[in-house]
C-alpha positions as YAML, in Angstrom:
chain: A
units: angstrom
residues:
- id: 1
  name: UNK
  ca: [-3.83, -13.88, -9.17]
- id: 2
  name: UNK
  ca: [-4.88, -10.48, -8.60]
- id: 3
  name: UNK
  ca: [-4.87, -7.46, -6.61]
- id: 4
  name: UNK
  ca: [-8.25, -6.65, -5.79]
- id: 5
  name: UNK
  ca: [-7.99, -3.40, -4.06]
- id: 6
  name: UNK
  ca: [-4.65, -0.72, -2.46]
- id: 7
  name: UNK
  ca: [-6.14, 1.37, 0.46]
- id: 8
  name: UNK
  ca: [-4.04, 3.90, 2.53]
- id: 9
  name: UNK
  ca: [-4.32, 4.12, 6.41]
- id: 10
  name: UNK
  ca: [-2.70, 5.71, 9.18]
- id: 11
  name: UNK
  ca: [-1.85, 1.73, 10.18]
- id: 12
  name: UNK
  ca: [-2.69, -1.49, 9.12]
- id: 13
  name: UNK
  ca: [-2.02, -5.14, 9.73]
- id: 14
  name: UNK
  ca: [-2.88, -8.68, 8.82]
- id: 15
  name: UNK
  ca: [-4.09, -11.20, 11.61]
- id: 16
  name: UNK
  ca: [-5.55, -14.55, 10.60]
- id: 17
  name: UNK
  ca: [-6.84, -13.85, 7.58]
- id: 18
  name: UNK
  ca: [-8.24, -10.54, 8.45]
- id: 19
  name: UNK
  ca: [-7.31, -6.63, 7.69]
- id: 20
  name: UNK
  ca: [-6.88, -4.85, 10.49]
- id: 21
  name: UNK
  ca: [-7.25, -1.00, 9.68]
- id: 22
  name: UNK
  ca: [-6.90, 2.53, 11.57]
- id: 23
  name: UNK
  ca: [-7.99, 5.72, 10.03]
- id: 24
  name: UNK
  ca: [-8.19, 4.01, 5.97]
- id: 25
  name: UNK
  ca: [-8.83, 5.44, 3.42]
- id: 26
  name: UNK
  ca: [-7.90, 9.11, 3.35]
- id: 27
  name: UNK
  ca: [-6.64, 10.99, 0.59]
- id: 28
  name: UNK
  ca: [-5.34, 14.25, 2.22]
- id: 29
  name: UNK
  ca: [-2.45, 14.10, 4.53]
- id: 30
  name: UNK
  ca: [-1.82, 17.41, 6.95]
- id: 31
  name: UNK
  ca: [1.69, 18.55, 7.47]
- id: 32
  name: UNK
  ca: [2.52, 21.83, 9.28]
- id: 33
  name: UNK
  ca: [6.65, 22.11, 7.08]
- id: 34
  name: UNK
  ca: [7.80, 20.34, 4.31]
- id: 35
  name: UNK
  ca: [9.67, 18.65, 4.15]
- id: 36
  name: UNK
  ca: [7.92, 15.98, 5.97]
- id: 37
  name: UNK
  ca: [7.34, 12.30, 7.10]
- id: 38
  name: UNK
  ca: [4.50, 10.26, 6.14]
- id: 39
  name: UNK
  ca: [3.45, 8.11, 8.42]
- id: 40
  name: UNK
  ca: [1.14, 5.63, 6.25]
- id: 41
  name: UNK
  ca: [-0.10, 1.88, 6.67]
- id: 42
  name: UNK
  ca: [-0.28, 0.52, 3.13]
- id: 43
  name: UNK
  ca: [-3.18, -2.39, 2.63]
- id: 44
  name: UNK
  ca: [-3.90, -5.05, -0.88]
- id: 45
  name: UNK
  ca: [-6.43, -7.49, -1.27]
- id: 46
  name: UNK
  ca: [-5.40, -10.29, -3.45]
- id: 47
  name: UNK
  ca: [-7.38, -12.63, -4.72]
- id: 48
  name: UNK
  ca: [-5.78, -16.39, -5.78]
- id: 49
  name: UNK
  ca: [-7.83, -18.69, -8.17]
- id: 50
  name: UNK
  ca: [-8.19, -21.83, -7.04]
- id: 51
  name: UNK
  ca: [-5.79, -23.31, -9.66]
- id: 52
  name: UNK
  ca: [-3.03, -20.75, -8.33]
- id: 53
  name: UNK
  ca: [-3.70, -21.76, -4.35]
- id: 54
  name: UNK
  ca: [-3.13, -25.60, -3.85]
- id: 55
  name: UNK
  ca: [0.13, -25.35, -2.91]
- id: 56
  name: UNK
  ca: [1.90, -22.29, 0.01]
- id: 57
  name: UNK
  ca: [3.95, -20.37, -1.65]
- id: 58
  name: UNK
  ca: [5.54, -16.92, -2.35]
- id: 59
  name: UNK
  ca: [5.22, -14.55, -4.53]
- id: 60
  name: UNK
  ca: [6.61, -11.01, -5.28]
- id: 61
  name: UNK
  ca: [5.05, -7.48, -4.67]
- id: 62
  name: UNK
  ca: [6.33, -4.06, -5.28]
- id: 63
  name: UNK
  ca: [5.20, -1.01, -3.27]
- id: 64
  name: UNK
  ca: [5.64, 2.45, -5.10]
- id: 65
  name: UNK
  ca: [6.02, 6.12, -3.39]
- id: 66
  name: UNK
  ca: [6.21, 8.95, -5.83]
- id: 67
  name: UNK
  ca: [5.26, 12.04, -6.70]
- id: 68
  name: UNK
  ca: [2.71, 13.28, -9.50]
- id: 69
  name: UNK
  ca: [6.05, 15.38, -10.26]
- id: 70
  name: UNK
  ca: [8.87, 12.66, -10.78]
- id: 71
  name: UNK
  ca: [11.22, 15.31, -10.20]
- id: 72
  name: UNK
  ca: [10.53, 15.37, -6.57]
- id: 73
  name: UNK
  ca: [11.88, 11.76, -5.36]
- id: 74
  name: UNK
  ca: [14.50, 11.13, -7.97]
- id: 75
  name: UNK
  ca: [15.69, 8.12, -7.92]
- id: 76
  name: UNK
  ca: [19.47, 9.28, -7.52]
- id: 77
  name: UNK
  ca: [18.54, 11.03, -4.48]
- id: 78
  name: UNK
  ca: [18.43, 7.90, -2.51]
- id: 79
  name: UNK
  ca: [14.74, 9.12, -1.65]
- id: 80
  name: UNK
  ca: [13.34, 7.40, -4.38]
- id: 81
  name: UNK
  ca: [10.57, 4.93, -2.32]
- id: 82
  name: UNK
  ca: [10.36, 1.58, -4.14]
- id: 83
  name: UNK
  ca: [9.70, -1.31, -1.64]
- id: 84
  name: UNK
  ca: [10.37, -5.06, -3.22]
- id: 85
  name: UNK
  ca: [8.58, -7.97, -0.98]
- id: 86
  name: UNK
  ca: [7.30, -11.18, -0.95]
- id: 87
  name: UNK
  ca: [3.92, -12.51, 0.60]
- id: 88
  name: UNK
  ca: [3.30, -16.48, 1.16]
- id: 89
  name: UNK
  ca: [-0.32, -17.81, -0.10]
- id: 90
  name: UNK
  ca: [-1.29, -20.66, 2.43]
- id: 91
  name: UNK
  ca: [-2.64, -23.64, 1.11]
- id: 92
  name: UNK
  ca: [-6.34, -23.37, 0.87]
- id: 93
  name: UNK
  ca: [-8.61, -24.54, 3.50]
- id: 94
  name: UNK
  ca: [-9.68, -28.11, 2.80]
- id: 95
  name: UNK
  ca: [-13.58, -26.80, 3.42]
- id: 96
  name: UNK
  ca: [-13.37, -23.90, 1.19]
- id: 97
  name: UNK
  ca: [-15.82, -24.33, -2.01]
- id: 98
  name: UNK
  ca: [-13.78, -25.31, -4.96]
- id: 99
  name: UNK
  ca: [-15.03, -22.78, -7.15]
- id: 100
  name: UNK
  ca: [-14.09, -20.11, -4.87]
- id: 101
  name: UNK
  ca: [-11.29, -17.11, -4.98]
- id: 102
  name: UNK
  ca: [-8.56, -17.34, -1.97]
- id: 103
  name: UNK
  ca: [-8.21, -13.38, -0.57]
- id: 104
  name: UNK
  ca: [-4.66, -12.44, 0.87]
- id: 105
  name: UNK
  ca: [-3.84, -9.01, 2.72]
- id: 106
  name: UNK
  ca: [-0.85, -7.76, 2.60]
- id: 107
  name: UNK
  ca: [0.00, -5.04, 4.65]
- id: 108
  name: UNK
  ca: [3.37, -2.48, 4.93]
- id: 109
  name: UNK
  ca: [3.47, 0.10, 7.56]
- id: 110
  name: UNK
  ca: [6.67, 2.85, 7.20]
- id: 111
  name: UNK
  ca: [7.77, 6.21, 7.43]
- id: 112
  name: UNK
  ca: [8.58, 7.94, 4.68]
- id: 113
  name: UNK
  ca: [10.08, 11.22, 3.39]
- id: 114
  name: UNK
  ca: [7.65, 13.80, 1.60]
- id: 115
  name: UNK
  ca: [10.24, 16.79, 0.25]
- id: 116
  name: UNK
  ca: [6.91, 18.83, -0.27]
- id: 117
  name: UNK
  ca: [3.41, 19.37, -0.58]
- id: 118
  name: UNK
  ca: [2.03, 18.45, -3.70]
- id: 119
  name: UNK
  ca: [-0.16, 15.46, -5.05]
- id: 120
  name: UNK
  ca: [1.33, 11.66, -4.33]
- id: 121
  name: UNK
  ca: [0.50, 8.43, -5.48]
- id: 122
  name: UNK
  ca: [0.82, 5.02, -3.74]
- id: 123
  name: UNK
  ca: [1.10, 1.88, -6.01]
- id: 124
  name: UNK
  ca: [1.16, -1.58, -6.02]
- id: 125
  name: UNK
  ca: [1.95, -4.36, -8.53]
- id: 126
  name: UNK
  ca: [2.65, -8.29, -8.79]
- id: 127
  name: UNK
  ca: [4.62, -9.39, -10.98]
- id: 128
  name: UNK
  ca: [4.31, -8.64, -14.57]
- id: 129
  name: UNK
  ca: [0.82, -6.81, -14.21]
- id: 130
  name: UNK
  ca: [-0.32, -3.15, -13.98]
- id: 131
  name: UNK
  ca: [-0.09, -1.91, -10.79]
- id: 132
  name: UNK
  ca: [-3.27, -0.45, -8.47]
- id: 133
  name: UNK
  ca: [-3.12, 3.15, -7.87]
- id: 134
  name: UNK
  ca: [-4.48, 5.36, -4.81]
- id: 135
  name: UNK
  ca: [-3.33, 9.09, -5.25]
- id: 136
  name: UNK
  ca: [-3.54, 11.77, -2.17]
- id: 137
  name: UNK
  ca: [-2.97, 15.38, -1.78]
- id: 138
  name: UNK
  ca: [0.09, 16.36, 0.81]
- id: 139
  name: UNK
  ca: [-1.22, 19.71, 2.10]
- id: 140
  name: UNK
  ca: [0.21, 22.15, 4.33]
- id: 141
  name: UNK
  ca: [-1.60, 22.56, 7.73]
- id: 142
  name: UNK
  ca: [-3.17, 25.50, 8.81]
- id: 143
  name: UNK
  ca: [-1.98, 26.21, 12.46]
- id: 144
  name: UNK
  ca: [-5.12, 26.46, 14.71]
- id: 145
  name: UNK
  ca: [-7.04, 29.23, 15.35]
- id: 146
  name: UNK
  ca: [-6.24, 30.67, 19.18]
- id: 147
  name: UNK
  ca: [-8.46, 32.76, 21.32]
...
């Protein structure tokens, strides 16, 4: 088992199988003050063997927030953003090929605290294995131009 890919969205969501996705893939959020909330959907692609997806089950996942400077969401703060779940693998579909993967979406929609602009990164792991990284840029807004 694997995670194939992490994308960020503005929202995302899981519905029979599928990813559901609006506004993916950015890597620049907008902000007018700091500090801020981030309003991000949070999508992984998982891929299950076929000797890993006989049976449903559940398995863990972590979800990461942080800055590129750990000093900004320290972990005694309480604003620390470390998100501990569990997806379910359903049993495989009696007509799938036997020599093919099983993909699973998981998908985690919040608001979170940004303290300031600055670089982020979003993360991902399963158990045990390195987690997949996505890193974005918190900038402050310009106000718009009036005539």
């Amino acid at each position: 088992m694997e995670i194939e890919f992490l994308v960020i969205a503005d929202a995302v969501e899981t519905v029979n199988g599928k990813l559901y996705m609006l506004g993916g893939g950015w890597n620049q959020y907008r902000s007018p003050t700091y500090p801020g909330v981030l309003h991000i959907g949070i999508a992984v692609s998982i891929l299950v063997s076929r000797q890993e997806g006989n049976e449903p089950s559940n398995y863990p996942i972590k979800f990461t927030l942080a800055s590129k400077d750990v000093s900004v969401l320290p972990q005694t703060s309480g604003m620390a953003i470390d998100i501990q779940a569990r997806f379910i693998v359903p049993p495989r579909p009696k007509d799938m090929p036997a020599d093919a993967d099983q993909r699973v979406f998981v998908a985690v929609n919040g608001n979170f605290p940004l303290p300031k602009n600055g670089k982020y990164r979003v993360a991902a792991a399963l158990d045990g294995q390195t987690p997949k990284e996505v890193e974005f840029d918190a900038i402050v807004a310009s106000p718009p131009l009036v005539n």
